[in-house]
C-alpha positions in Angstrom: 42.6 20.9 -12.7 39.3 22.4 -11.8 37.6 20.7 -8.7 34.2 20.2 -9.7 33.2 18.8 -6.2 29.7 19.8 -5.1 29.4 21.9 -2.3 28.8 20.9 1.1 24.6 21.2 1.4 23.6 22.2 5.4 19.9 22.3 7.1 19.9 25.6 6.2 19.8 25.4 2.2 16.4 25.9 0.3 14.7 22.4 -0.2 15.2 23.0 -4.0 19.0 22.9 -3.0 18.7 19.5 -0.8 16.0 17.4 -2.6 17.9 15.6 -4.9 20.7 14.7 -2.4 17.5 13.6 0.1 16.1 11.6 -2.4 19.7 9.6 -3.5 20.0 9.1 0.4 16.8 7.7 1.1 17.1 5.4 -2.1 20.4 4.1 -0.5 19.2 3.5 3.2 15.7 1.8 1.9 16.4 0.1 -1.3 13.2 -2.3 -0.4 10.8 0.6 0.0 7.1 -0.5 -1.5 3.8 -0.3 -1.0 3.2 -3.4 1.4 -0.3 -4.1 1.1 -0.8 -7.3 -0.7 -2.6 -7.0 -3.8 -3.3 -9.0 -7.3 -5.0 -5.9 -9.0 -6.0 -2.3 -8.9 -9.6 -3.0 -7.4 -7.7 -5.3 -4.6 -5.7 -2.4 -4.1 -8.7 0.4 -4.2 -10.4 -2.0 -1.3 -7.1 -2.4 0.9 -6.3 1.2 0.5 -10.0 2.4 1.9 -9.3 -0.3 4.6 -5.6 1.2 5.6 -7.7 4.2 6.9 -6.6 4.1 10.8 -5.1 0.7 10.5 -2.0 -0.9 9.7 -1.0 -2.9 6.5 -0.3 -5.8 8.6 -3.9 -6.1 9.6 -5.2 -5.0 6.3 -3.4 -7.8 4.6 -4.9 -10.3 6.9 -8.4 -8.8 6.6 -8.5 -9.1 2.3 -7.2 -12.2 1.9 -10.8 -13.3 3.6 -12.6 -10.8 2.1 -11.4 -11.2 -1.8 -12.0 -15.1 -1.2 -15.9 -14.6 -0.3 -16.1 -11.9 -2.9 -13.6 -12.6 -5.7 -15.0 -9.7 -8.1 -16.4 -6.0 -7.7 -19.8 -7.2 -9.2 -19.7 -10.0 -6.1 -19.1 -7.2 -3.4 -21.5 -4.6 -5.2 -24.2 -7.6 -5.1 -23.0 -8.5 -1.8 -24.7 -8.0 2.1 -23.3 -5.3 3.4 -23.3 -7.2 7.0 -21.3 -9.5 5.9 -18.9 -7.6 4.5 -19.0 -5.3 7.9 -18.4 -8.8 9.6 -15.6 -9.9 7.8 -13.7 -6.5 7.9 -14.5 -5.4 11.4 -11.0 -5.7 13.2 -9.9 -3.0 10.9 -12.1 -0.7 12.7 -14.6 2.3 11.5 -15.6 -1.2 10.1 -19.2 0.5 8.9 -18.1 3.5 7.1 -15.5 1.2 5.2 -17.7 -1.5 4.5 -20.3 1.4 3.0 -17.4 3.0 0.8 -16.6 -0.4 -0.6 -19.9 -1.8 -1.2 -20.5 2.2 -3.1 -17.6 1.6 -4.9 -18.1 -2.0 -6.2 -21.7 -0.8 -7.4 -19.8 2.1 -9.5 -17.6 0.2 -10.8 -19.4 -3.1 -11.3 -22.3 -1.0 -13.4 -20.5 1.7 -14.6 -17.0 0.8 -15.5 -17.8 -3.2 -16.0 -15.5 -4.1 -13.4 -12.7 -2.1 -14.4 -10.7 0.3 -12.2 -10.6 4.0 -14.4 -7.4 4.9 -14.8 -7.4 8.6 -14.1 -7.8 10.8 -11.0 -10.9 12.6 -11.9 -13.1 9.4 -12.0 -11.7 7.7 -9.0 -12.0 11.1 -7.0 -16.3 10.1 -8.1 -15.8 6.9 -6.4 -16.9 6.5 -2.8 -14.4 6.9 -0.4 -11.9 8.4 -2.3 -9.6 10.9 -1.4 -6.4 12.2 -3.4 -4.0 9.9 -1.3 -6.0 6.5 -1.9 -6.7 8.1 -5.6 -2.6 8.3 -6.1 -2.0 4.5 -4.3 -4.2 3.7 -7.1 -2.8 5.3 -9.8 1.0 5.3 -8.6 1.0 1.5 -7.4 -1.5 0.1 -9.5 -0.9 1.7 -12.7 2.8 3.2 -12.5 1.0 6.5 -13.3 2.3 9.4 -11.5 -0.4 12.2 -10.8 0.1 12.8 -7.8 2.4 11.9 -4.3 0.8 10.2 -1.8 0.5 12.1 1.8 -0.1 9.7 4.7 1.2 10.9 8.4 4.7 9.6 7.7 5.0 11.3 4.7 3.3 14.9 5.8 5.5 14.5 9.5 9.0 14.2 7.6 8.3 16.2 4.5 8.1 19.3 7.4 10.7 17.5 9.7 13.1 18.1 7.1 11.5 21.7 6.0 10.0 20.6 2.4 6.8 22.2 3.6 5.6 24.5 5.8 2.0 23.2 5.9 0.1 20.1 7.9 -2.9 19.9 5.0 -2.3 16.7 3.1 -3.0 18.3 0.0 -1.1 21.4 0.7 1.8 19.3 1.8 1.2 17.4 -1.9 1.5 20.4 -3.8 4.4 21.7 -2.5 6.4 17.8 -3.0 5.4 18.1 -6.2 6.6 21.7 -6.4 10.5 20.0 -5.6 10.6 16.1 -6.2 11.2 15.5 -10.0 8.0 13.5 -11.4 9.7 9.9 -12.1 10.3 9.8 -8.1 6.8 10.9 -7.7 5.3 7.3 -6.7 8.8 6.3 -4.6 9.4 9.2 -2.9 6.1 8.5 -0.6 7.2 5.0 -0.1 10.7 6.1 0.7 9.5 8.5 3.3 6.9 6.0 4.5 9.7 3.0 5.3 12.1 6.1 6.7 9.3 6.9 9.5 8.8 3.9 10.2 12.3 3.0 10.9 14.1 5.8 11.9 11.9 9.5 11.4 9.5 8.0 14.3 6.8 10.5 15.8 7.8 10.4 19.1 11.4 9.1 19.4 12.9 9.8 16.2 16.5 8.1 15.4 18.5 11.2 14.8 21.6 9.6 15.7 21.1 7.1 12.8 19.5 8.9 10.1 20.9 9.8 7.0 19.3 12.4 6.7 20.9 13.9 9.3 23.1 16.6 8.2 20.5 17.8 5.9 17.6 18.2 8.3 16.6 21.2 10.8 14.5 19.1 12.7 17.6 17.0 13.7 18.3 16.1 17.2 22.0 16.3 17.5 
């Protein structure tokens, strides 16, 4: 009988070789990975997205809940003082360029859209304050569409860790996931590699010892 085992895959084979096995293996070791900023809608995301700029989703999420009670609506935070709004998400820091993006981006889509989120990357890329990684949270979390893989520095410091790209630009690091991880992982694989940094891939001490993704990674610290 033919022995139809798969080969043995090493650092050394092409990502194309090694992305599905990556992908099962990170599936396995973080079964819970999600998006972890608390949301009811794609505007409440859009908002806690622009706020996760240089900030962690633990503050965020104590920072909207506040903000979303004052101003329930877009139209409320379009017709909204911007001081206030400065004021009540301040401890998330660059507290005056976030609080301008938001108030921008409540007026758009207040008087434009009538309060709707669009669906679709060109017209959130219009929106103030948005970039093609809040753009695909949008999309990917809020809408299950996939139209792009989300780059934040966990994702861009393991996607070269474990050679899937060559580059440090977030959108050159995006092109060349997308160039390798099959579209229906597109939205988990950046929440898989997001939960993986944070728990094992660390910047400075990385777990080596206990990753997975051990065998499979150049980077690896034996």
């Amino acid at each position: 009988m033919a022995d139809h085992t798969p080969p043995a895959l090493s650092p050394e084979d092409p990502p194309e070789a090694r992305i599905a096995e990556i992908i099962r293996r990170l599936q396995s070791a973080h079964p819970d990975a999600h998006c972890e900023l608390i949301h009811e809608d794609p505007w409440q995301l859009l908002v806690a997205t622009i706020l996760s700029a240089q900030c962690t989703d633990e503050r965020v999420n104590k920072v909207t809940p506040v903000l979303f009670a004052r101003f329930p609506t877009p139209k409320d935070v379009a017709d909204a003082d911007r001081a206030e709004i400065e004021e009540i998400i301040h401890s998330t820091g660059f507290y005056r360029n976030k609080a301008r993006f938001i108030h921008e981006a409540a007026q758009r889509i207040a008087y434009d859209y009538d309060g709707e989120i669009p669906p679709d990357m060109q017209h959130l890329l219009e929106l103030p304050g948005v970039a093609r990684k809040t753009a695909n949270v949008v999309l990917g979390v809020g809408f299950n569409i996939a139209d792009g893989i989300v780059v934040d520095t966990h994702v861009k410091r393991i996607a070269k860790r474990l050679g899937l790209t060559d580059h440090s630009d977030p959108k050159k690091v995006e092109r060349d996931l997308m160039a390798l991880v099959p579209r229906q992982d597109w939205i988990d694989i950046s929440h898989l590699l997001i939960f993986h940094g944070r728990r094992i891939c660390k910047a400075r001490k990385p777990a080596c010892a206990a990753c997975p993704l051990n065998d499979l990674c150049p980077s690896a610290i034996s």
